[in-house]
C-alpha positions in Angstrom: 72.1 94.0 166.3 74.4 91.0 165.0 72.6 88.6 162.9 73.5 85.8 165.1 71.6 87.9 167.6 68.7 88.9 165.1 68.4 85.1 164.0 68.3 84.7 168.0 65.7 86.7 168.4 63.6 85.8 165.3 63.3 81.9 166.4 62.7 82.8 170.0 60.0 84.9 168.5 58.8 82.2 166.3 59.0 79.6 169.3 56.8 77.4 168.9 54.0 76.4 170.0 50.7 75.0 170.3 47.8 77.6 171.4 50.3 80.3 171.6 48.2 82.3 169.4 44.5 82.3 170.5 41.8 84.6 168.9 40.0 85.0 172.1 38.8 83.8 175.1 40.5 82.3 177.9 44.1 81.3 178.1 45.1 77.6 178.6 46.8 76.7 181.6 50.5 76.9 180.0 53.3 73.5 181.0 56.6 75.0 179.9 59.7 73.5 179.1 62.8 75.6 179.6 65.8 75.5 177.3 69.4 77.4 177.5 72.2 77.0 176.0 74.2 80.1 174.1 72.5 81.8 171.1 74.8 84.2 171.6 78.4 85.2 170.6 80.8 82.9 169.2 79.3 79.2 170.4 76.1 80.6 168.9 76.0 78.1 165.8 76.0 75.3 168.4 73.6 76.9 170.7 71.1 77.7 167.6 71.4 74.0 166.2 70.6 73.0 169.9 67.5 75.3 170.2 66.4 74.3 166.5 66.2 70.4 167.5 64.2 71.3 170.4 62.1 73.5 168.9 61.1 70.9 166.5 60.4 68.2 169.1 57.9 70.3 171.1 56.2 71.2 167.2 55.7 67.8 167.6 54.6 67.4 171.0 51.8 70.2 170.5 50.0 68.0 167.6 48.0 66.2 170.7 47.9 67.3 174.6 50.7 66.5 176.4 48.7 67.2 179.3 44.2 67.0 178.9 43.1 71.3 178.9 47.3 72.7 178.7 48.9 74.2 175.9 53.1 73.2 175.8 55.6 75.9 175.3 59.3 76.6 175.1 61.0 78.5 176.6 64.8 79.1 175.4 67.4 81.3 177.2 70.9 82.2 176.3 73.7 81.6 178.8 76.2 82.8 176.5 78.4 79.9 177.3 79.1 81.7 180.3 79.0 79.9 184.1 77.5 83.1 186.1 74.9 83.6 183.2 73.8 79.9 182.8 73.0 80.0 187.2 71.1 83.4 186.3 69.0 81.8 183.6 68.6 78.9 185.8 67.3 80.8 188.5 64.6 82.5 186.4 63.4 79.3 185.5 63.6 77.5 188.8 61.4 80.8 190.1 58.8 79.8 187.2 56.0 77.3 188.1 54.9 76.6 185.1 58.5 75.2 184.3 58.5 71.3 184.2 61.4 70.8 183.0 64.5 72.0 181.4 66.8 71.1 178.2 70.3 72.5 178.8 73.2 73.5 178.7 75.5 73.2 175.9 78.9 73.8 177.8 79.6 71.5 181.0 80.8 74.4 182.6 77.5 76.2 182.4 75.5 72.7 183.0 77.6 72.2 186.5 76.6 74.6 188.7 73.3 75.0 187.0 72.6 71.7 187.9 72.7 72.8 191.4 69.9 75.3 191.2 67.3 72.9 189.5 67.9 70.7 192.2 67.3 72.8 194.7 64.2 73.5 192.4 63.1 70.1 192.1 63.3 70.3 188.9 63.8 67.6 186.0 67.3 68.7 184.1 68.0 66.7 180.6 71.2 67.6 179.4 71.7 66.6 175.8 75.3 67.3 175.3 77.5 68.6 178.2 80.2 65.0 178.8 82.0 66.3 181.8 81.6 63.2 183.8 81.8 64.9 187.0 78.7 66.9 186.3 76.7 63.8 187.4 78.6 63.0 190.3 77.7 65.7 192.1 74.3 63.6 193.2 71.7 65.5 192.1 68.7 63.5 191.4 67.4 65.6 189.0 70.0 65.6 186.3 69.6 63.0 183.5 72.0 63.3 180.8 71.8 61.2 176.6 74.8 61.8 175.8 78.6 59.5 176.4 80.9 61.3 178.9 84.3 62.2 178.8 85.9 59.1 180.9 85.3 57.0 177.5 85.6 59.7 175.0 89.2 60.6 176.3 90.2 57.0 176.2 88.3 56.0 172.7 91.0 59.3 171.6 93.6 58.1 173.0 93.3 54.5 171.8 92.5 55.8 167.7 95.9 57.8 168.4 97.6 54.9 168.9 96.1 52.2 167.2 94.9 53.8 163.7 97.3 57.1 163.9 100.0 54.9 164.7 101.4 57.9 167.3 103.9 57.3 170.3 104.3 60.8 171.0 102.0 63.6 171.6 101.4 67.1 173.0 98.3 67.8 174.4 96.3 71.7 174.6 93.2 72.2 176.8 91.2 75.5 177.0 91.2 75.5 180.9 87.2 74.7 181.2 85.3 72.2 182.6 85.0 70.3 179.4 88.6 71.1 178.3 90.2 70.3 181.3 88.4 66.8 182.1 88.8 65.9 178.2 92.0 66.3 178.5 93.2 64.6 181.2 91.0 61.8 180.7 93.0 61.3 177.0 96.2 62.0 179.0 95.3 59.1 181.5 94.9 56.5 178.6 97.5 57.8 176.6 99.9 57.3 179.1 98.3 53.9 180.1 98.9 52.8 176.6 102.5 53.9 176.9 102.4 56.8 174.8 105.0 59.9 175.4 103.6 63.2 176.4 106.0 65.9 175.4 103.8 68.2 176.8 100.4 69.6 178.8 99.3 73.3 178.5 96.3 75.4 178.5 95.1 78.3 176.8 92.3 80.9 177.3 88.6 80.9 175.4 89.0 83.9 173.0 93.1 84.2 172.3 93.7 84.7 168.8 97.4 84.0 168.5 98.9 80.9 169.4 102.1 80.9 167.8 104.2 80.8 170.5 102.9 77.9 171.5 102.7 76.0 168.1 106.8 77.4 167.6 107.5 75.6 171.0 105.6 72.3 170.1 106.9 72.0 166.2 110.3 72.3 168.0 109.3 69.3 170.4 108.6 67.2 167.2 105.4 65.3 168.3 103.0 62.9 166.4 99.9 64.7 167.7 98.3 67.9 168.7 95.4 66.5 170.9 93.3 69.6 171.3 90.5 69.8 174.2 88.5 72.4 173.9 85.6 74.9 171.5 85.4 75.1 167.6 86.4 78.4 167.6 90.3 78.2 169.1 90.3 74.8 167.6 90.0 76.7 163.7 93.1 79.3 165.3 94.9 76.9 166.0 94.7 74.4 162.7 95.4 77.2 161.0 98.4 78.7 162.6 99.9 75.0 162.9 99.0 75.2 158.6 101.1 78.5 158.4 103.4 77.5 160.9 104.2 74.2 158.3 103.6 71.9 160.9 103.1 68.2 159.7 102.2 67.1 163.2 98.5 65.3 162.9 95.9 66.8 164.8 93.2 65.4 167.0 90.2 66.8 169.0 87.1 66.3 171.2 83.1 66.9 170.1 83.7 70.8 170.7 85.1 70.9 167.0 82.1 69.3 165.6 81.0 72.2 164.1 81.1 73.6 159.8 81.9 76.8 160.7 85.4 75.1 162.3 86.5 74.8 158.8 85.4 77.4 157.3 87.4 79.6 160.3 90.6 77.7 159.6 90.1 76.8 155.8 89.4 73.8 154.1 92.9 73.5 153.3 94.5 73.9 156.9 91.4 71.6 158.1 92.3 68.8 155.8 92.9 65.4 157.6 92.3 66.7 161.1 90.3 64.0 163.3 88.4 64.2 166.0 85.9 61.9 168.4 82.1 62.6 168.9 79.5 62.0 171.2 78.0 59.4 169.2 78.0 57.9 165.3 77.2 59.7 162.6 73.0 60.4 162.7 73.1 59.8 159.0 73.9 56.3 159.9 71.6 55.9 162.4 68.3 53.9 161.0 66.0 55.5 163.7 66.6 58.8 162.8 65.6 59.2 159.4 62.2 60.4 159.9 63.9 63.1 162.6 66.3 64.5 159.8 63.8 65.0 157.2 61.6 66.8 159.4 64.6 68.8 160.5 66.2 69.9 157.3 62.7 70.0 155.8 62.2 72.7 158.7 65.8 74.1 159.5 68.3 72.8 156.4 71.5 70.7 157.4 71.3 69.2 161.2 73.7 70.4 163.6 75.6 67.8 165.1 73.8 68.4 168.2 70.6 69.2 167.0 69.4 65.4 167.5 70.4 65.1 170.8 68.6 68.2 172.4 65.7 66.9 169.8 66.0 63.7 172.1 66.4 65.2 175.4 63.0 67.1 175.0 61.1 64.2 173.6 62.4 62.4 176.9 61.4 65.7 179.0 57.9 65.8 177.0 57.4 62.1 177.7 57.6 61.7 181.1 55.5 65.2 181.6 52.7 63.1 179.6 53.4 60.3 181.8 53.1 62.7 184.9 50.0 63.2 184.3 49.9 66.5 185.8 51.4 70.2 186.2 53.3 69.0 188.7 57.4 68.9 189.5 57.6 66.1 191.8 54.8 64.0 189.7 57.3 64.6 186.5 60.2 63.6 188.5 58.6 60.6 189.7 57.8 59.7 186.3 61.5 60.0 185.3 62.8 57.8 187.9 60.2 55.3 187.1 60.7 55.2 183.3 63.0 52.4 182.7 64.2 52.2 179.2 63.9 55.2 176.9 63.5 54.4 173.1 65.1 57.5 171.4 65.9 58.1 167.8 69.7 57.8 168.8 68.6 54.4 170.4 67.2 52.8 173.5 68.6 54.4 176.7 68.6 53.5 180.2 69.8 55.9 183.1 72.3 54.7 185.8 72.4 55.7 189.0 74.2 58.8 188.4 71.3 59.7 185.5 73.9 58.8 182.3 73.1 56.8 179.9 74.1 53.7 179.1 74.6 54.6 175.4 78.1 54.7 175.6 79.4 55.1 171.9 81.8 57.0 170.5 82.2 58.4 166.5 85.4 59.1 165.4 85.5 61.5 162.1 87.9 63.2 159.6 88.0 66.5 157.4 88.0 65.9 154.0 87.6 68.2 150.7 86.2 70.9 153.2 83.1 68.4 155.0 83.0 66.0 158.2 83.7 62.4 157.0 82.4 59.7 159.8 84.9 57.0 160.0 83.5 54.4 162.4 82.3 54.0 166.1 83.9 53.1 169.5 81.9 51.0 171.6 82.7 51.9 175.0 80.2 50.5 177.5 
């Protein structure tokens, strides 16, 4: 076993929660919430910061009865970022009864046709981090999602490209998935709106591990920008084979490269002055979640960059099962659609009619000396 798998294991052993340990006598009646996301293979980190922010929010949730006479629990499941396994998991927990709710995905193209099944489930779906705006277009009225989308993170890109970066022409790289795709070609949209030059558009595939082909053919296009949609761990390849490569071009990516282990894949020194956008400021700089990130490094050590928002999405998922009243899907759907504004640690949201929030900002960072540096925000509502 890997120890990404054996860390998997130990915290879904650990998981959480209150009265799962009873000397004797009856059970409680069990109210689960179901999490997936992948804890598994190489979008593991992610996954684990995920699962470790939810974790901690149900910790919490167990201190007093969400429900009078039930105990809470977690359930987490690995999709391993992987579209057939994230329907399977969703499934399982569809087919559960005691399943109220569910916390996931990571990757929009897991969340996408997932969605699908907990709708047909009747089943309340937070998402915490999956911006592929079509996701909620699909008219589901179960899917809620706290994070901004990729119409405004595309464009917030595109105009730091041009306005900060001072670039006019670019060459943009997508890994061909839901997320990468739509990232993309929503910073290719604005880019072009904006009158920049696009000296190219190609995509790669998840897992390659040599793109020097490709980086050859774009030094020899001479562009201002790479603008790379896609995962941490082709993002790290690719910084450092444009490093080896000598490439000077500046480099600029989406949320998937919010992630350590990104520079410590392509080194601190390819990494240095790359830029990318996030799905939100810095948390650091965020006064209502102080008391969440002492809890959670007290708990866990450094925060994820997602760990707050699945930490948010199952607060909202626990608080609308208290305001339910009772084990009961269509009571905690009804209390979702009646809940009006959402005071979250990441701030107040309110869902539209598509179930996005109307927290709509965007954090633009740097690499520097080997860490994440947040520069400032993009307010896109």
């Amino acid at each position: 076993m890997t120890p990404t798998a054996r860390r998997w294991w130990r915290a879904a052993t650990l998981t959480l929660v209150a009265g799962h340990l009873v000397s004797c006598g009856p059970r409680q009646p069990v109210i689960k919430i179901g999490f997936v996301a992948p804890l598994t293979g190489d979008l593991a980190a992610q996954g684990m910061d995920l699962l470790h922010g939810a974790e901690l929010a149900i910790a919490e949730a167990a201190q007093s009865p969400v429900i009078p006479g039930y105990r809470i629990e977690l359930v987490p499941l690995d999709d391993q970022h992987s579209p057939a396994q994230a329907v399977a998991m969703a499934k399982r927990l569809a087919a559960d009864p005691d399943v109220l709710a569910v916390v996931g995905h990571l990757n929009s193209s897991c969340t996408k046709p997932a969605a699908a099944i907990y709708a047909k489930a009747q089943l309340l779906q937070v998402n915490p981090v999956s911006s592929n705006p079509e996701i909620s277009r699909q008219g589901f009225d179960t899917f809620y999602r706290i994070c901004a989308t990729d119409d405004l993170q595309g464009p917030a890109a595109a105009r730091f490209a041009k306005e900060t970066l001072g670039v006019r022409r670019l060459f943009i790289i997508d890994d061909l998935t839901t997320y990468g795709r739509g990232l993309a070609n929503e910073f290719e949209r604005t880019a072009t709106a904006l009158g920049l030059e696009v000296a190219g558009h190609e995509g790669i595939t998840q897992g390659e591990k040599d793109f020097s082909p490709l980086l050859t053919k774009i030094k020899a296009l001479n562009p201002d920008l790479i603008y790379f949609a896609g995962m941490f761990p082709e993002a790290a390849t690719l910084i450092k084979q444009r490093a080896a490569l000598q490439m000077t071009t500046k480099f600029l990516g989406g949320d998937g490269l919010y992630e350590p282990t990104l520079i410590t894949l392509a080194t601190p020194a390819a990494a240095e002055g790359v830029y990318l956008t996030a799905l939100g400021a810095d948390i650091h700089s965020v006064p209502t979640a102080h008391v969440f990130l002492e809890a959670y490094e007290r708990r866990y050590g450094r925060v994820g960059a997602y760990s707050g928002y699945a930490y948010e999405a199952t607060r909202l998922a626990v608080q609308v099962i208290r305001a339910a009243g009772r084990a009961d899907r269509a009571a905690v759907l009804a209390a979702m659609r009646q809940l009006g504004a959402y005071q979250g640690i990441l701030g107040t949201h309110r869902f539209d009619a598509h179930g996005d929030t109307t927290l709509r900002t965007i954090g633009i960072f740097t690499i520097h000396d080997g860490q994440f540096h947040f520069l400032k925000t993009v307010d896109s509502t």
